[in-house]
C-alpha positions as CSV (number, residue, x, y, z in Angstrom):
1,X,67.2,69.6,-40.6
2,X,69.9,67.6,-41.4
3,X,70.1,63.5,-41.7
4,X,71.5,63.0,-38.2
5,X,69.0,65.8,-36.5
6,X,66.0,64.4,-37.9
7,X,67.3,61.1,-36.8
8,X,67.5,62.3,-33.1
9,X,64.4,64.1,-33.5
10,X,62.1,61.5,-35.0
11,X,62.9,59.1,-31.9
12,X,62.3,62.3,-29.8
13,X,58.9,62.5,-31.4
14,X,58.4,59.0,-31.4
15,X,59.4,58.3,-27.8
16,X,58.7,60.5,-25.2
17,X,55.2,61.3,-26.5
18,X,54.8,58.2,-24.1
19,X,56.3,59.5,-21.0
20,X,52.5,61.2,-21.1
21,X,50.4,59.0,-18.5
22,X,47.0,59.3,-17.2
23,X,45.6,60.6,-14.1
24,X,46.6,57.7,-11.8
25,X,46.2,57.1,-7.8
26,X,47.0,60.2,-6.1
27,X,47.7,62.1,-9.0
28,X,44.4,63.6,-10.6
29,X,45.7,65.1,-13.5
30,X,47.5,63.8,-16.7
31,X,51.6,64.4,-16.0
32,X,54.9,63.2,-17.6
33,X,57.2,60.7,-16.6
34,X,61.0,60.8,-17.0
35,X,61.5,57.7,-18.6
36,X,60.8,53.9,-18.2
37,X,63.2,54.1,-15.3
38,X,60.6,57.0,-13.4
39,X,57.5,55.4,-14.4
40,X,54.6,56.6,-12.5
41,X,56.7,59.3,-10.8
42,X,56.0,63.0,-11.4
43,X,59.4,65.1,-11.0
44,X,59.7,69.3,-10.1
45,X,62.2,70.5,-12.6
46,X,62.3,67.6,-14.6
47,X,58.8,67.8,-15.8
48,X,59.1,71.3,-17.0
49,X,62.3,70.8,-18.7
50,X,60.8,67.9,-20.6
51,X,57.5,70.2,-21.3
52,X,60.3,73.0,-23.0
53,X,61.6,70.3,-25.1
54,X,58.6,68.3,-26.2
55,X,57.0,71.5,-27.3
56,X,60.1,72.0,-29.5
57,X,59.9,68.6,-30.7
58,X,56.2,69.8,-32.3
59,X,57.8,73.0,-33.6
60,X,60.2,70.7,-36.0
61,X,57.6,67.9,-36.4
62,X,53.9,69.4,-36.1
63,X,51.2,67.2,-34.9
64,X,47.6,68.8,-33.5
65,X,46.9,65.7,-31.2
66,X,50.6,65.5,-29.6
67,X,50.1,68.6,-29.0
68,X,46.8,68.5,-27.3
69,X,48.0,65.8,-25.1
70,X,51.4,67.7,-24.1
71,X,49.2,70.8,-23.1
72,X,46.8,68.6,-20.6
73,X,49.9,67.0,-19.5
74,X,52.0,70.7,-18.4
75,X,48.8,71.7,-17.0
76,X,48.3,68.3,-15.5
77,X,51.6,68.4,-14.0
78,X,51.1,72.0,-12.4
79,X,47.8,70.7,-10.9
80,X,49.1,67.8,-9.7
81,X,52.1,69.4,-7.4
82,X,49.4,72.1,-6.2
83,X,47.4,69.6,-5.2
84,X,50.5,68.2,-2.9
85,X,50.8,71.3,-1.1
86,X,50.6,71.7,2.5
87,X,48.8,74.1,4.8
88,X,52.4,76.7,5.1
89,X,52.9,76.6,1.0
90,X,55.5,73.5,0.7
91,X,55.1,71.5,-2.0
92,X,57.7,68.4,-2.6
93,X,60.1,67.8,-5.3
94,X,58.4,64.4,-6.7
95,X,55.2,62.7,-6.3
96,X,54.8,58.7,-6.6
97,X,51.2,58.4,-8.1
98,X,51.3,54.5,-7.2
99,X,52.2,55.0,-3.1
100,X,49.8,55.5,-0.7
101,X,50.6,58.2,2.3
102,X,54.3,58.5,0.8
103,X,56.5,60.2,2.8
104,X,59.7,59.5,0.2
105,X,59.9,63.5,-0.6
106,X,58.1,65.2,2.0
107,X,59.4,66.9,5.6
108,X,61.1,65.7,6.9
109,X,63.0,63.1,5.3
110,X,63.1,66.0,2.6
111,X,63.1,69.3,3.5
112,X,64.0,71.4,0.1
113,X,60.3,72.8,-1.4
114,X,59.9,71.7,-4.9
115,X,62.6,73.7,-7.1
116,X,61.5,77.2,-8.5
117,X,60.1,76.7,-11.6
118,X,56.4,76.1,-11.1
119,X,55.3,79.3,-12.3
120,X,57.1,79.2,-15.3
121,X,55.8,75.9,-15.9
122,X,52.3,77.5,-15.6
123,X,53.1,80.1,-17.7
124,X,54.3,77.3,-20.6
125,X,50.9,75.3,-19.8
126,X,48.7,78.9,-20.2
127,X,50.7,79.5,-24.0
128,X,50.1,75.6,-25.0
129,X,46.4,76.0,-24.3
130,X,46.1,78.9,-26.2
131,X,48.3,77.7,-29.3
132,X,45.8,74.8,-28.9
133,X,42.8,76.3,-29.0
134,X,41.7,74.7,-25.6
135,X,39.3,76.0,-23.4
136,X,40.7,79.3,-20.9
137,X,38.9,78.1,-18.0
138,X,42.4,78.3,-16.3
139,X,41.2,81.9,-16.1
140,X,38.5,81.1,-13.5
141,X,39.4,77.9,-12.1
142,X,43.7,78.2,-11.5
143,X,44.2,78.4,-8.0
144,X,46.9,81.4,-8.4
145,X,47.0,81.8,-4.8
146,X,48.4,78.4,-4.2
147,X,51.4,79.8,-6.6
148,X,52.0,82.7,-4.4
149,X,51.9,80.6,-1.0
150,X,54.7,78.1,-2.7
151,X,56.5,81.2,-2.9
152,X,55.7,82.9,0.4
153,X,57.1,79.4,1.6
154,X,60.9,80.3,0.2
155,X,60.5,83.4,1.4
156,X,59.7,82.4,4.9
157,X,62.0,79.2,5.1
158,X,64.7,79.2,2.5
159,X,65.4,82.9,2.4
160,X,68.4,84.2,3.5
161,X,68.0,88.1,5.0
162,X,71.9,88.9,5.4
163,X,72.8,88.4,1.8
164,X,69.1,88.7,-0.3
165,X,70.1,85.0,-1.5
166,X,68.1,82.0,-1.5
167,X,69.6,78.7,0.1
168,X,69.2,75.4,-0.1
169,X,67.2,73.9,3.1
170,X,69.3,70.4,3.3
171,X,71.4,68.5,0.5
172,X,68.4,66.0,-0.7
173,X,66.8,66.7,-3.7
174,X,69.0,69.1,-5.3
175,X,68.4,68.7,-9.1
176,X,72.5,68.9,-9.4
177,X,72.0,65.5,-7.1
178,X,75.2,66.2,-5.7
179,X,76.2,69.2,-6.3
180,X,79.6,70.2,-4.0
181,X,78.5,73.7,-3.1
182,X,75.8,72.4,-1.4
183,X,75.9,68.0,-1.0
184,X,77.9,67.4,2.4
185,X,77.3,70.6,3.8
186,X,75.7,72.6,6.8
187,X,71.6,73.3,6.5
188,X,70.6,76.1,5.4
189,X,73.9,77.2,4.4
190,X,74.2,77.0,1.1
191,X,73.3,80.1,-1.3
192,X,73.4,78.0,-4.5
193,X,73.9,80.1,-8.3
194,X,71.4,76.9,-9.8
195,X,68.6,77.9,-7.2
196,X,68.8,81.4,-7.6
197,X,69.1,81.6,-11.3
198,X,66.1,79.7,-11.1
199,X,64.5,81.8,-8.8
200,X,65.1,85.1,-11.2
201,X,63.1,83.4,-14.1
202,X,60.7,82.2,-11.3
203,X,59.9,85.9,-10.1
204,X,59.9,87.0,-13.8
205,X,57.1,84.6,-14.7
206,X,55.3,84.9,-11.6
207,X,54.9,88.9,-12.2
208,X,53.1,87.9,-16.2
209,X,51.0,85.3,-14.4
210,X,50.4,88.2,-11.8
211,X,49.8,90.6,-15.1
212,X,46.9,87.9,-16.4
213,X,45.2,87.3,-13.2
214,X,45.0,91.0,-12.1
215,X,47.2,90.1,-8.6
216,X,50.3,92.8,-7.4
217,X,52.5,92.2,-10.5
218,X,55.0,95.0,-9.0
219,X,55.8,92.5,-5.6
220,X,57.3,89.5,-7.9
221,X,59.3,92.5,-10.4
222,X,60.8,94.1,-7.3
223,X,61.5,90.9,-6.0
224,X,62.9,89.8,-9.3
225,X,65.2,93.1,-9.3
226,X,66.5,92.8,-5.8
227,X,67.6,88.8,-6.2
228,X,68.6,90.1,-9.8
229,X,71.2,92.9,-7.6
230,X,72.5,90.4,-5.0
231,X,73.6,88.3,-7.2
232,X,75.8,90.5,-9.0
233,X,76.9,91.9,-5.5
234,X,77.8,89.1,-4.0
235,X,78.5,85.9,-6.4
236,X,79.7,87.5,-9.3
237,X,84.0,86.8,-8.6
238,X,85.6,89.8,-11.1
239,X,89.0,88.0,-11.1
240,X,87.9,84.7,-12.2
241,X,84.8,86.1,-14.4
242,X,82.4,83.3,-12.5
243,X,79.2,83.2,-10.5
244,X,80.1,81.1,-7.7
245,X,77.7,80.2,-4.9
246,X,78.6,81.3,-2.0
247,X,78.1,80.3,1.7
248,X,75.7,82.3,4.1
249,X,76.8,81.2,7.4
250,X,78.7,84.1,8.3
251,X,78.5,85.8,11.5
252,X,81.0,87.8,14.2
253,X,81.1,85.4,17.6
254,X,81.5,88.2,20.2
255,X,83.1,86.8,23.4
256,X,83.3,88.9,26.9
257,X,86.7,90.0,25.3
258,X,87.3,89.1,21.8
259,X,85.5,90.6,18.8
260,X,84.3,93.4,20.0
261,X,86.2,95.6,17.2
262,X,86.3,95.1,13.5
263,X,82.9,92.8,13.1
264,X,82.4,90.1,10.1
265,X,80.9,92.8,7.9
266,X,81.0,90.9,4.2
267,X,77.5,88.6,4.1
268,X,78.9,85.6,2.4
269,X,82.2,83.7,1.6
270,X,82.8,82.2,-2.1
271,X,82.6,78.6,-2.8
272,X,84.9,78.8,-5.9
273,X,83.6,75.5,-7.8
274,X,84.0,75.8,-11.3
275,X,80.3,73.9,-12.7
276,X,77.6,73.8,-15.3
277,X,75.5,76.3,-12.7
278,X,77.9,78.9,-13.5
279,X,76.9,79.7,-16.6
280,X,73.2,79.9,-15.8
281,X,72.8,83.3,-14.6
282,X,73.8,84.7,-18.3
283,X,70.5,82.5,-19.4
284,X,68.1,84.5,-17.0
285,X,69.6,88.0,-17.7
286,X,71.2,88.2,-14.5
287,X,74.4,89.8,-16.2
288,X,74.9,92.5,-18.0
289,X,76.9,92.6,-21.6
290,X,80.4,93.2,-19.7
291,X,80.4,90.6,-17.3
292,X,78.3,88.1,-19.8
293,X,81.3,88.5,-22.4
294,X,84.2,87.9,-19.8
295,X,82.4,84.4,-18.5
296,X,82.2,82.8,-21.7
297,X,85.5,83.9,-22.8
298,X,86.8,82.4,-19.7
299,X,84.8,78.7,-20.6
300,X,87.2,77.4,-22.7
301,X,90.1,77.6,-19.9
302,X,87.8,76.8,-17.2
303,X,88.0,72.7,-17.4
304,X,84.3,72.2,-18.3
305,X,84.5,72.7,-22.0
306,X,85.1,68.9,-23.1
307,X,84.4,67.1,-26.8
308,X,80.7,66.2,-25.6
309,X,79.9,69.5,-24.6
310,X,79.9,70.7,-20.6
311,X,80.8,68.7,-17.8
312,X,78.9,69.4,-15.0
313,X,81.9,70.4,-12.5
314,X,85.1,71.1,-14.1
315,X,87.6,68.8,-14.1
316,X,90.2,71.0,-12.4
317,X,87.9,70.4,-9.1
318,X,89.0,68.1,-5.9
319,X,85.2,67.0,-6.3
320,X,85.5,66.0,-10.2
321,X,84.5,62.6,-10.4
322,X,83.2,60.2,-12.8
323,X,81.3,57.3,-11.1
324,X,77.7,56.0,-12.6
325,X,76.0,56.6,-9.5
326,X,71.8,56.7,-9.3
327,X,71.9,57.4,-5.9
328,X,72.4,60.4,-5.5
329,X,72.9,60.8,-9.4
330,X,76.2,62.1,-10.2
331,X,76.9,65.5,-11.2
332,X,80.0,65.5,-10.4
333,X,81.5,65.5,-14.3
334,X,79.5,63.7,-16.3
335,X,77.4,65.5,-19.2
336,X,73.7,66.1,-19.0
337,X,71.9,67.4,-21.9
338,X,70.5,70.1,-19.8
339,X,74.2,71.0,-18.7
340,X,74.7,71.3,-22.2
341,X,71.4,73.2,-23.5
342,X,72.4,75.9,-20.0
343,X,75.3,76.7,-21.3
344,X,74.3,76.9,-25.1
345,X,71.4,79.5,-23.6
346,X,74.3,81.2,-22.3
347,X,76.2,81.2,-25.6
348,X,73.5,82.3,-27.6
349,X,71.8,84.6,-25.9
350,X,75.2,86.8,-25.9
351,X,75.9,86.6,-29.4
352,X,78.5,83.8,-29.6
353,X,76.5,81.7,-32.2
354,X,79.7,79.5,-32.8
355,X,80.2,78.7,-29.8
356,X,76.7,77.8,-29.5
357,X,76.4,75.7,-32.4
358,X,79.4,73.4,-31.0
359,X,78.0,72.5,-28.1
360,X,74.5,71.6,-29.9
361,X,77.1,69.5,-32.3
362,X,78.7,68.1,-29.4
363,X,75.3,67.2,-27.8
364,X,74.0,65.1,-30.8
365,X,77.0,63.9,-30.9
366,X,76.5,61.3,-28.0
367,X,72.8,61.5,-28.5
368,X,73.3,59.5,-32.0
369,X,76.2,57.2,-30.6
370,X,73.6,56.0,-28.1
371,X,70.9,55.4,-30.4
372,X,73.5,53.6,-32.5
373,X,74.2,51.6,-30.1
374,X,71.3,51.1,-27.5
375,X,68.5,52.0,-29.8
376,X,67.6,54.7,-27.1
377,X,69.0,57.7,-24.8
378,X,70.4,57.9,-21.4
379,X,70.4,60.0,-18.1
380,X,73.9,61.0,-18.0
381,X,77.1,60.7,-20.7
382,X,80.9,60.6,-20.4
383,X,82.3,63.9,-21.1
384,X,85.3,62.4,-22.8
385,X,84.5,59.0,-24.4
386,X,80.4,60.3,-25.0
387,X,79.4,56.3,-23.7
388,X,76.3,56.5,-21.5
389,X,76.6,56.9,-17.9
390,X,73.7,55.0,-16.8
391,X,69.8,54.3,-17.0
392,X,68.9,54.0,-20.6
393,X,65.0,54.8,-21.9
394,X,65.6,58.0,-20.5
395,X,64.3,61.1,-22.7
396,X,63.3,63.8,-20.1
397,X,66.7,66.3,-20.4
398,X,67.0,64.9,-23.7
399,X,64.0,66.1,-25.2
400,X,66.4,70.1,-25.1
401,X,68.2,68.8,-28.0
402,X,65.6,69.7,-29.5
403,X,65.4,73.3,-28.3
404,X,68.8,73.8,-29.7
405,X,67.8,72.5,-33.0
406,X,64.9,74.7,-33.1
407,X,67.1,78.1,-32.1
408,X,70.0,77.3,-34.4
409,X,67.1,77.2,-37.2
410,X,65.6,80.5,-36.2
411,X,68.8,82.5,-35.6
């Protein structure tokens, strides 16, 4: 590594080894917290992220106990959600371990099931354990089923039958906070690219956990395939070489004597919003060589590329906008380092290792101007001055840096 990555990745190491906490109040398990600003809160996407990265962090800087602790903690956190989860398969987005009889992220002030990436996170627990040495009695004791019952629960409340696609069940809790193919629209409307590109690498995990437990591996790969098809049937736009999400709500009104003809036959309508999200179906093999090669050559042009990486909607965008905001967060502009580390998966996984390498460039970029300056990291970035957005101490997303570090090394 060079003098400004080991920089970045020593206070990685140093610091958010102590977003680990102990089993506390509701929460029976060890789990991670986000940052000081999250303490004692246990978050869907963001713990699993933060798992990705900290394992990383112990590739570049090796430490048996750290790693130990990380390995309780991803298998904590998995526990800990499954233990949330109601009698029809929902399980929330977040979990505050210090509130009694919290109703903050549950039905139905929140409706949306905790985002697609619990299996996976399994899956990373399950490989942590074993590069640990740790006892397998996840074998015996993992309650599997609870896994398959979150995902019955899409299936039966979030699944969209005209168009194959997964939507969003409300615009609270949407990872991509808010997110303008979905934030300020209809219920249940919404067929978002970020949902269902997480929902491919969902079903592809869910058929190996499938493979270890002896359950019907061939239900999640057929699923897998058939999300994997719809998606390229319906939201991949050839003229403008983008995924888009698309909007589900489509449907022929038939009056007494109008519409009795030529019916409403395509299953969705495109919400052409250029963002981050885009990108993130060439991470999860969604598509193919030809389509992968005319999205990223249409990046540059597209109004996300800026000098600290991706913004998160492209500035050519009615919605672009570049408020701090924490509630909801905004993801309207501003860089993330998970914004960043998508599209660098996209990058690199096709080949363009240049292109790749700039955006892990750009990313330490503001990651070392903050610690220069704040002595920490922060939630969110400018995407043209690289000053934090808001709530410093955070490490969560941050802790991907160090992903990209680790792939550039092994390319």
């Amino acid at each position: 590594m060079n003098e400004t990555e080991q920089r970045i990745i020593d206070v990685l190491d140093e610091q958010s080894f102590k977003l680990t906490a102990k089993e506390n109040g509701k929460l029976r398990y060890p789990f991670l917290q986000p940052g000081i600003p999250y303490k004692n809160t246990l978050w869907d996407w963001d713990s699993f992220f933060t798992v990705e990265g900290m394992s990383a962090v112990l590739k570049l800087k090796p430490n048996t106990e750290k790693k130990e602790s990380l390995a309780r903690a991803a298998m904590g956190n998995v526990l800990n959600f499954l233990d949330m989860q109601e009698d029809d398969g929902f399980i929330p987005c977040m979990v505050r371990s210090d509130v009694e009889n919290d109703d903050y992220a549950t039905r139905p002030r929140a409706n949306n099931a905790h985002k697609p990436v619990l299996s996976r996170h399994a899956l990373k627990a399950f490989e942590l354990y074993d590069e640990c040495g740790l006892p397998k009695n996840y074998l015996s004791d993992f309650p599997i089923e609870k896994l398959e019952k979150y995902l019955e629960y899409y299936y039966k409340n979030q699944f969209n039958e005209q168009s194959g696609l997964f939507v969003y069940a409300d615009d609270v809790f949407l990872g991509a906070d808010n997110n303008p193919t979905v934030f300020g629209r209809l219920p249940h409307s919404s067929a978002d690219v970020f949902l269902n590109s997480l929902m491919v690498a969902e079903f592809k995990a869910m058929t190996e956990l499938a493979k270890i437990f002896n359950r019907d591996a061939k239900l999640w790969e057929n699923r897998h395939d058939a999300l994997k098809n719809a998606m390229n049937e319906l939201m991949w736009d050839e003229k403008d070489c983008f995924y888009y999400s698309q909007d589900v709500n489509v449907k022929t009104h038939i009056t007494e004597y109008f519409n009795h003809g030529l019916p409403a036959f395509w299953k969705t309508t495109p919400l052409k919003i250029k963002m981050f999200s885009c990108y993130m179906p060439l991470c999860f093999g969604v598509a193919d060589e030809k389509r992968a090669a005319a999205a990223l050559d249409a990046f540059t042009e597209s109004g996300l590329d800026c000098p600290y990486g991706v913004r998160t909607v492209s500035k050519y965008e009615r919605a672009y906008n570049l408020e701090p905001s924490g509630n909801p967060s905004n993801w309207l502009g501003a860089v993330w380092t998970i914004a960043n580390y998508f599209v660098f998966e996209a990058f690199l996984s096709n080949g363009r290792i240049e292109d790749a390498r700039r955006i892990k460039e750009q990313t330490e970029a503001y990651l070392i101007k903050d610690l220069e300056k704040t002595g920490s990291l922060s939630e969110s970035y400018h995407p043209d001055t690289g000053e934090k957005f808001l709530n410093n101490d955070f490490f969560s997303f941050n802790t991907l840096y160090a992903c990209m570090v680790l792939k550039m090394q092994n390319l």
